[in-house]
C-alpha positions in Angstrom: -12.8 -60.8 27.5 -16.0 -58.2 28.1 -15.7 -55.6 24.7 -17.5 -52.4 25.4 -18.0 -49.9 22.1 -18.2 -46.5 22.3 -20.4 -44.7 19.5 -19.4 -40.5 19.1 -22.6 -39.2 17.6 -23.0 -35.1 17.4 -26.0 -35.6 19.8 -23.5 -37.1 22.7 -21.6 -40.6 23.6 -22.9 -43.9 23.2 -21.5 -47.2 24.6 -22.7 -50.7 23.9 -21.7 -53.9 25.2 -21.4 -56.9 22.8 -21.8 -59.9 23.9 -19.9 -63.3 23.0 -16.9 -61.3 21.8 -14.7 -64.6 20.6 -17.5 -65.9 18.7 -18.1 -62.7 16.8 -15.0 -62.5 16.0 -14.7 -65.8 14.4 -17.8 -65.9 12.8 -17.2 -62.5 11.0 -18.7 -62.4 7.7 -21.9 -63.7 9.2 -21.7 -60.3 11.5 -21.4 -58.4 8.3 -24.1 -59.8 7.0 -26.1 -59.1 9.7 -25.4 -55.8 10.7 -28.8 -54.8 8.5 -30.8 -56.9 10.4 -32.2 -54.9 13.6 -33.6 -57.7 15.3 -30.4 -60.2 14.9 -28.2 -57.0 15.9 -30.5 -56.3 19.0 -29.2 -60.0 20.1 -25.3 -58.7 19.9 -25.0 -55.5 20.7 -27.0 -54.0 24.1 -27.1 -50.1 25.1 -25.0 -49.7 28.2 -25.4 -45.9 28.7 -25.8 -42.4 26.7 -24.3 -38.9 27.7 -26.0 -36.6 25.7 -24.5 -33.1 24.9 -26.5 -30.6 26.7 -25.7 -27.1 24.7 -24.3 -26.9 21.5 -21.5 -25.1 22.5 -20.0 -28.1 24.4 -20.7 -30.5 21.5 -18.3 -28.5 19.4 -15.8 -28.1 22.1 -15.8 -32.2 22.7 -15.9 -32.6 18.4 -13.1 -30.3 18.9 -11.1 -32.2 20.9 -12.0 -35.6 19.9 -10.2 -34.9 16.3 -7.4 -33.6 17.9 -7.0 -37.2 19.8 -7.6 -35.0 23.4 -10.1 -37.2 25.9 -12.5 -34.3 26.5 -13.9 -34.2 30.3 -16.8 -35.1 29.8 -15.9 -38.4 27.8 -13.5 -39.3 30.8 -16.0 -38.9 33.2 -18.8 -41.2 31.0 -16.7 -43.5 30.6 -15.1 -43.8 34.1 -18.3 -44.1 35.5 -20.1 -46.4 32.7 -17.2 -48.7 32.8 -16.8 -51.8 34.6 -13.9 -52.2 36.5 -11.6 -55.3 34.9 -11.2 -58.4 37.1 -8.5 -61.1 36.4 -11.0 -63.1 34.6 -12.2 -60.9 32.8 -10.5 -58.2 31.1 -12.1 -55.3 30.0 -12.0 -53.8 26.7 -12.9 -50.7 24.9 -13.3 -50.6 21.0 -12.7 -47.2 19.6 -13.2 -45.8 16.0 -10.1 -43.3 16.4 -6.6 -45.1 17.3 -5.3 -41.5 18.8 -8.6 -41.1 20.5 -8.1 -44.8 22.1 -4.5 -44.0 23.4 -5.6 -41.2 25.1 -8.0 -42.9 26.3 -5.6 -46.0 27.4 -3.3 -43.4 29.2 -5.5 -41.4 31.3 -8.0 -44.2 32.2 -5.8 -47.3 32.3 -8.5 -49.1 30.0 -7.1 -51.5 27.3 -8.3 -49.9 23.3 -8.5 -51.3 20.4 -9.5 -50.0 16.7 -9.4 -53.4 14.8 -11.2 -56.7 13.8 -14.9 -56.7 14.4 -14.9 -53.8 16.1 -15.7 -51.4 12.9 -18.1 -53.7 11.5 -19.6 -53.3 14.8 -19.5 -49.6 14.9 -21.1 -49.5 11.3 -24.1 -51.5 12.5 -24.3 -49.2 15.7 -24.3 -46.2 13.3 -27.0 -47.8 10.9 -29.6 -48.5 14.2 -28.2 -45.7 16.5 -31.7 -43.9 16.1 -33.4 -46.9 16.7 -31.2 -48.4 20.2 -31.7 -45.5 21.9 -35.0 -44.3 23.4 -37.1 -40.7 22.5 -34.0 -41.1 19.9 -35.4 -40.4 16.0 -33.5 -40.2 13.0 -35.1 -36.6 11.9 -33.5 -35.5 15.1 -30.2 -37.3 14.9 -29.9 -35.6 11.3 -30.6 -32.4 12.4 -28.2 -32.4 15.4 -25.6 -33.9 12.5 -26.3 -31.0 10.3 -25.8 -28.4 13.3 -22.9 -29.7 14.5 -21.4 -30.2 11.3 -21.9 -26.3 10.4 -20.8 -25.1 13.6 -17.6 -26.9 13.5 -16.5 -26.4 9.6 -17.5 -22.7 10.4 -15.4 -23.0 13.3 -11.9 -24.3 11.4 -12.3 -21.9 8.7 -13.5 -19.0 10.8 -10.1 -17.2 11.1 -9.4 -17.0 7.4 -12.5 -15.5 6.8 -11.5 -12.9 9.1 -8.7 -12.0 7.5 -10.0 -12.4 4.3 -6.3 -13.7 3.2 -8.7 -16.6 1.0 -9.8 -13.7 -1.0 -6.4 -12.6 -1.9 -5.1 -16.3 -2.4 -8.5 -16.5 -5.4 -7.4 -13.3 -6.8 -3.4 -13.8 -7.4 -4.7 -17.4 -8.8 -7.0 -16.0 -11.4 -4.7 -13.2 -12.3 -2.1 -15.5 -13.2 -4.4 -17.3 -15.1 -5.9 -14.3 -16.6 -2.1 -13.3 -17.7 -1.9 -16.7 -19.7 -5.2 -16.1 -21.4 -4.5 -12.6 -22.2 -1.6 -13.8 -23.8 -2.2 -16.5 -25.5 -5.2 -14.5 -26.8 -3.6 -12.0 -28.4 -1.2 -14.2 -30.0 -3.7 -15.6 -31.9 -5.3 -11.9 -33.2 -2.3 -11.2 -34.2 -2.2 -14.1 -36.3 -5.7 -14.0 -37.1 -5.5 -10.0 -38.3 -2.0 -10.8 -39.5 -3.7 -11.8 -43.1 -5.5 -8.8 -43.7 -2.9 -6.3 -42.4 0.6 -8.0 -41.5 1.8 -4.8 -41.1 0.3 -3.5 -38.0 2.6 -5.9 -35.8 5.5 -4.4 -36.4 4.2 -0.4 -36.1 2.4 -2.0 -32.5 4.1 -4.3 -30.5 2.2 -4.1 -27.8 -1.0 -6.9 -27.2 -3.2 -4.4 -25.7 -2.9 -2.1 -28.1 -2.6 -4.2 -31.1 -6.5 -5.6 -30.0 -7.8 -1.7 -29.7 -6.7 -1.1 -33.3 -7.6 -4.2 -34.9 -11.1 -3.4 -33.2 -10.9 0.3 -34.5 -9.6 -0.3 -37.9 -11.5 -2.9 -39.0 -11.2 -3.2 -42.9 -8.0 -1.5 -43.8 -9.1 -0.1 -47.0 -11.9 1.7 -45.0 -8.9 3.3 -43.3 -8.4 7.5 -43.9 -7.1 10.5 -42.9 -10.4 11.3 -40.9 -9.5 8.6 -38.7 -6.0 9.9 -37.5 -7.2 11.1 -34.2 -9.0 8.0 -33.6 -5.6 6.5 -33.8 -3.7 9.2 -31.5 -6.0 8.7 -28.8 -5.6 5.1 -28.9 -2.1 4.9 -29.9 -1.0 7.9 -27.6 1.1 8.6 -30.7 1.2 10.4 -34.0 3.7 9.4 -35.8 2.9 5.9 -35.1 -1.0 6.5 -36.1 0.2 8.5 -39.5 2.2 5.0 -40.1 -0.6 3.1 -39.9 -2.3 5.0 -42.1 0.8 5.4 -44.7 0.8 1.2 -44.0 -3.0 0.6 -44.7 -2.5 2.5 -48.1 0.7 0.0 -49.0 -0.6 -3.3 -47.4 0.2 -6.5 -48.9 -2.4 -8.0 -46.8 -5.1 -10.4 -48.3 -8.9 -9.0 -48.7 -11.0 -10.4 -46.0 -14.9 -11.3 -46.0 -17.3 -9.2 -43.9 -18.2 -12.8 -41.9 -14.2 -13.0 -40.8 -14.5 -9.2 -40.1 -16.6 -9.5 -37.7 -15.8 -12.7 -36.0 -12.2 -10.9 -35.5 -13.9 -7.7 -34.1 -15.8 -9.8 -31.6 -12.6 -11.6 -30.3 -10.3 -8.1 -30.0 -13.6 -7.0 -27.9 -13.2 -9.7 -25.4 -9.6 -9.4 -25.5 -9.9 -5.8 -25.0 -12.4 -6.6 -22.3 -10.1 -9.2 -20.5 -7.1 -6.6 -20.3 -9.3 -4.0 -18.5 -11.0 -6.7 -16.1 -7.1 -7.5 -15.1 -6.2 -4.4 -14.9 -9.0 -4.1 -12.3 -8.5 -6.9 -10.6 -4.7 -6.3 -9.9 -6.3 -2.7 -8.7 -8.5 -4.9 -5.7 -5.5 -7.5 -4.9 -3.6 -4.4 -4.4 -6.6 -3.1 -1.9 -6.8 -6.1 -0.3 -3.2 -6.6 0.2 -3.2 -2.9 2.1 -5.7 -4.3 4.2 -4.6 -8.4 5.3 -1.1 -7.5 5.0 0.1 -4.0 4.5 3.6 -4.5 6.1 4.7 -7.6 3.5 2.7 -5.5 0.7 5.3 -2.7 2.1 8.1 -4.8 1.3 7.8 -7.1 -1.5 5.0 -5.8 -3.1 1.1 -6.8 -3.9 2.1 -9.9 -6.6 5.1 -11.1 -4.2 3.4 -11.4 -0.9 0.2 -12.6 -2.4 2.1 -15.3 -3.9 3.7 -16.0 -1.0 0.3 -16.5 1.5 -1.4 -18.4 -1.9 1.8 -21.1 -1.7 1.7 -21.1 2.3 -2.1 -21.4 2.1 -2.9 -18.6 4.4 -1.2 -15.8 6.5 -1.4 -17.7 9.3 0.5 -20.7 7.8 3.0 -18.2 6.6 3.3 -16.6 9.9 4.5 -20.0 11.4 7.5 -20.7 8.4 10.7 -19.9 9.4 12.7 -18.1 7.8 14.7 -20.7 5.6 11.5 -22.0 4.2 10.2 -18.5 3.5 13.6 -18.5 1.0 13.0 -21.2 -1.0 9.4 -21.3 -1.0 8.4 -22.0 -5.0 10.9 -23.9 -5.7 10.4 -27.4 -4.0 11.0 -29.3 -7.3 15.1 -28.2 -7.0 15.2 -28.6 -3.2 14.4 -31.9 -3.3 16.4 -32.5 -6.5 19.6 -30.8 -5.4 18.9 -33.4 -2.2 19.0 -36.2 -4.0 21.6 -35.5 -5.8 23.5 -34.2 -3.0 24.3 -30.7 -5.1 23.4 -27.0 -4.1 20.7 -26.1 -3.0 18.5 -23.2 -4.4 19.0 -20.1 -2.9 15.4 -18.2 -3.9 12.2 -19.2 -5.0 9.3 -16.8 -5.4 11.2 -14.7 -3.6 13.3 -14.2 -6.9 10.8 -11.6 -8.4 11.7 -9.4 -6.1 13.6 -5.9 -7.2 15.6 -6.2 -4.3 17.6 -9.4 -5.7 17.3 -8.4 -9.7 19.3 -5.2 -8.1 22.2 -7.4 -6.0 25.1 -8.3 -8.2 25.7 -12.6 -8.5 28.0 -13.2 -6.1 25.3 -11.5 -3.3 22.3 -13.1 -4.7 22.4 -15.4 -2.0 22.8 -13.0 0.8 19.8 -10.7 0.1 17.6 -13.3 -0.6 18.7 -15.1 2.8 17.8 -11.2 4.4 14.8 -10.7 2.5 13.3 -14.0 3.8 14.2 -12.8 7.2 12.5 -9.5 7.1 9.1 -11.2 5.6 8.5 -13.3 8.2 8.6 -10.4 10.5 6.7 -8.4 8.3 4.0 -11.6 7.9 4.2 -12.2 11.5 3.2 -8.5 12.8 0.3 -8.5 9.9 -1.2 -12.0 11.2 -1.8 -11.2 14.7 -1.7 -7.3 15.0 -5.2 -5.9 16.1 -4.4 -2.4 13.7 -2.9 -3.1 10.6 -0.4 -0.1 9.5 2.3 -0.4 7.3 5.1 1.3 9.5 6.6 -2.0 10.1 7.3 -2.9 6.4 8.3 0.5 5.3 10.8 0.0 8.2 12.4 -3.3 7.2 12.1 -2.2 3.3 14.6 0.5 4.4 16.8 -2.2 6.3 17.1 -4.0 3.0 18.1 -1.2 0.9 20.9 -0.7 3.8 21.8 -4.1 3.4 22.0 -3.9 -0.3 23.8 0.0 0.0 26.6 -2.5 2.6 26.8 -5.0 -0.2 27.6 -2.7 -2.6 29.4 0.6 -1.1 30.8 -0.7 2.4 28.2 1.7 4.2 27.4 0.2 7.7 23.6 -0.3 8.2 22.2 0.5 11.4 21.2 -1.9 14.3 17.9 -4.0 14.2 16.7 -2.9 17.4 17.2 0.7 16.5 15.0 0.5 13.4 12.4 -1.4 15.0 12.1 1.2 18.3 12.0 4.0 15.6 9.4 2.2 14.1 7.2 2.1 17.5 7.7 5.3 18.2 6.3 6.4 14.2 3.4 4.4 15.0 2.7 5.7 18.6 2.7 8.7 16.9 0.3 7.8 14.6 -2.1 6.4 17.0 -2.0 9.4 19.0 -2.4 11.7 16.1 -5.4 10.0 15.5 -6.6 10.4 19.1 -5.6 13.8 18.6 -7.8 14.2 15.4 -10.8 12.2 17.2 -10.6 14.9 20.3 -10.6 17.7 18.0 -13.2 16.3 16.2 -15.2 15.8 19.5 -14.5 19.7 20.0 -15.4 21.1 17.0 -18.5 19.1 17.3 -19.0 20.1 20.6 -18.6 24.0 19.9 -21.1 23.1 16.6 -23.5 22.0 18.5 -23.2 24.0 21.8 -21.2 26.5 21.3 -23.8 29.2 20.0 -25.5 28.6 22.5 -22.6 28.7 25.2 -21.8 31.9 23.0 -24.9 32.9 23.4 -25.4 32.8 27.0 -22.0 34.1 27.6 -23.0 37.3 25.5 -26.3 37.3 26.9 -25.2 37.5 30.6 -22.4 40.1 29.9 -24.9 41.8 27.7 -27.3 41.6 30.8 -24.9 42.7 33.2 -24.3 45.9 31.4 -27.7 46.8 31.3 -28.0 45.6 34.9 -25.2 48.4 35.7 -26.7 50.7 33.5 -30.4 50.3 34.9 -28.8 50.4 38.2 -27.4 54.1 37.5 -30.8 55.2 36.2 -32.9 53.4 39.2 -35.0 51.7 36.8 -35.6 48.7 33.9 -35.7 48.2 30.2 -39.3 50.2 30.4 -37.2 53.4 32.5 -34.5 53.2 30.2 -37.4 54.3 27.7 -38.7 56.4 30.0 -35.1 57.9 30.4 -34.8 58.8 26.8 -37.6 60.5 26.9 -36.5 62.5 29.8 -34.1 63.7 28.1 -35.6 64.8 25.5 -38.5 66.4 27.7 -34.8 67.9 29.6 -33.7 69.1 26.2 -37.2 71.2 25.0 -37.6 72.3 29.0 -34.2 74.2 28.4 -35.2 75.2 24.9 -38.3 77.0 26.4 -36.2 78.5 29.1 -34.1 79.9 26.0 -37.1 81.2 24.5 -38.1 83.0 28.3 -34.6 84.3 28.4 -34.7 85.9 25.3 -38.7 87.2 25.2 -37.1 88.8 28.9 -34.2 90.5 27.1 -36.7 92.3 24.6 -38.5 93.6 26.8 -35.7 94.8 29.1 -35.1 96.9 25.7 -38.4 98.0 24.9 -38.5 99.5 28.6 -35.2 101.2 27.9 -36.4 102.8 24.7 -39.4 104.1 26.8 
């Protein structure tokens, strides 16, 4: 039997021939042993041919394919024309690192594979000497092509989630869970720690939150006056309550407390205080990012919900491809498989059971809704994960087909048809796009008439201004120097007939004078 070895390395395809197969395989710990040894190695193994990768584009794509258990082109073609063909003496075989790889490998090239005995002892050597067997071949370069190919193909399995950023919100809904255990557990213990020097205060504010900001104001109780009632109010959003404290300070059965305690409980409410307000911020981004990975499931369950949902799926995309019945009972795996065993019911909810839509169902339609909701998230997940423009019309659609649902459950009121709801949903959201091709034209518009329009305005005025004149000119025979010279015509017009007033009269005098004579 001739054994042939191929070698994947990220620079291209390697394949060795070994000889005296049935020996080696006999005398195998004395091949282990060996394998460190160059020189005794050279005298096994023997470089048949190397296909190197020429762009790093189709190393990836091969990579790609290869740990998919696909026979990539190029592979097929190496190997078909590196091969020898099998004779009935002797039988050709081809020793593979990958069993999946060497099936497909078996099927499409009608070459006998195999994965086992010597042969990964074999390939270990090979990848220990590979710089070495092959020529203008160095180890710096067989690292760096490694290192590349390596990048380019981890970038290239996590690229989608780091488009859609749903890793973000799977962090965030992880730490603010965590950050709700902290908080409380925290506060537990300044209450208990405070509790000596003022038990009182726990009962007048129940509240953790609150309970930290007064500790952290109050301080020492006896320092405690009057003066600092609308300290209180403003933290308490209450007088009464803040007057009690006071009233309770005065009263207290509390044990004095060192100034060293003091202010190691002062420093833990801060950081208690400080934890709260972090929370509160970061439920504030979830709730952004949420708007903008998956707006429609945010529609319908919520920010905590859905973000729970993609964190147990793994991503969006993972929770695009449950169906629906997995959707229901996802959280709750641990009774599933119980209720299996023990051949009982099965669970009807899992995280799906913090919804308000099921706390609002009575018992007996528990089941029902949650069975419905499930169904309208994987819509709602579906159209988020591979939608080019994310818009919550979708969710606020199927929200409202619950609430039907739950209105059937309750009064008898028939809901209306899916296929109705979801063509009234298209048509909101045509509407919406076109609205904001509307708003982008009339943008484009105003801008234009910004920009251009005094001076369109402008010339338009200009030339009917001009054209007046033109007409005006025309009338007087002359330009903007006659129309000057016209005014002053007329005036010249207006004193020539005031001195042939003056004539008229000086000729009526002396008509009289010569009548007097």
């Amino acid at each position: 039997m001739a054994l042939f070895v191929l070698y994947e390395h990220a620079a291209g395809y390697g394949l060795f021939s070994v000889k005296e197969f049935e020996e080696i395989g006999m005398l195998l710990p004395q091949v282990e042993a060996s394998i460190l040894d160059l020189a005794r190695f050279n005298a096994i193994i023997k470089l048949v041919g190397f296909h190197p990768f020429k762009t790093a584009v189709a190393a990836l794509n091969n990579v790609n394919a290869i740990s998919e258990g696909l026979l990539p082109d190029d592979l097929s073609s190496f190997l078909d024309t590196s091969l020898p063909k099998s004779a009935k003496k002797k039988p050709v075989t081809l020793g593979v690192g990958d069993a999946k790889l060497g099936a497909a490998i078996a099927e499409a090239l009608n070459v006998q594979c195999s994965h086992i005995g010597a042969v990964p002892e074999i390939l270990r050597g090979i990848r220990h000497h590979f710089g070495s067997m092959v020529k203008g071949f160095t180890d710096k370069s067989a690292a760096v092509a490694q290192l590349g190919l390596g990048h380019s193909y981890s970038r290239c399995k996590v690229k989608f989630n780091v488009h859609r950023s749903d890793n973000m919100i799977i962090q965030s809904i992880a730490l603010l869970d965590q950050l709700d255990k902290d908080v409380n557990t925290f506060s537990m213990r300044i209450r208990e720690w405070y509790s000596y020097h003022f038990p009182e205060l726990s009962k007048i504010v129940p509240d953790n939150y609150l309970f930290a900001k007064v500790a952290f104001f109050v301080k020492d109780r006896k320092t405690l006056t009057d003066e600092s009632l609308p300290g209180l109010e403003e933290i308490l959003m209450d007088s009464e309550k803040a007057e009690a404290v006071v009233s309770a300070a005065r009263m207290s059965m509390g044990m004095d407390i060192s100034m060293v305690d003091l202010i190691n409980i002062e420093m833990f409410a801060k950081r208690v205080i400080k934890l709260s307000d972090y929370r509160q911020q970061l439920s504030g981004y979830l709730q952004s990012k949420m708007n903008c990975v998956a707006p429609n499931l945010q529609a319908l369950i919520g920010d905590q919900v859905g973000a729970r949902l993609i964190s147990k799926a793994g991503s969006l995309t993972n929770l695009a491809k449950f169906p629906a019945s997995t959707v229901q009972i996802l959280g709750a795996e641990k009774a599933l498989f119980r209720a299996l065993k023990t051949k009982s019911n099965t669970p009807k909810y899992g995280l799906l059971f913090n919804s308000s839509f099921i706390g609002r169902a009575n018992a007996k339609n528990k089941g029902r809704i949650s069975r419905f909701l499930a169904n309208k998230c994987t819509i709602a997940c579906r159209i988020d994960c591979f939608t080019e423009t994310p818009s919550n019309v979708f969710g606020e659609a199927l929200k409202g087909q619950v609430e039907e649902r739950l209105r059937f459950y309750e009064q008898g009121e028939v809901p209306r048809k899916n296929l109705d709801v979801m063509k009234e949903a298209m048509s909101e959201l045509g509407q919406q796009v076109s609205g904001d091709g509307g708003k982008k034209k009339n943008k484009r518009k105003l801008e234009d008439t910004n920009g251009n329009g005094t001076e369109m305005n402008g010339t338009a005025g200009g030339n009917s201004a001009k054209k007046r004149k033109k007409s005006k000119l025309n009338d007087t025979n002359g330009d903007d120097a006659n129309g000057s010279i016209m005014l002053d015509t007329s005036s010249n017009q207006m004193d020539v007939s005031n001195g042939e007033g003056k004539k008229k009269k000086k000729k009526n005098k002396n008509r009289e004078s010569v009548a007097e004579v």
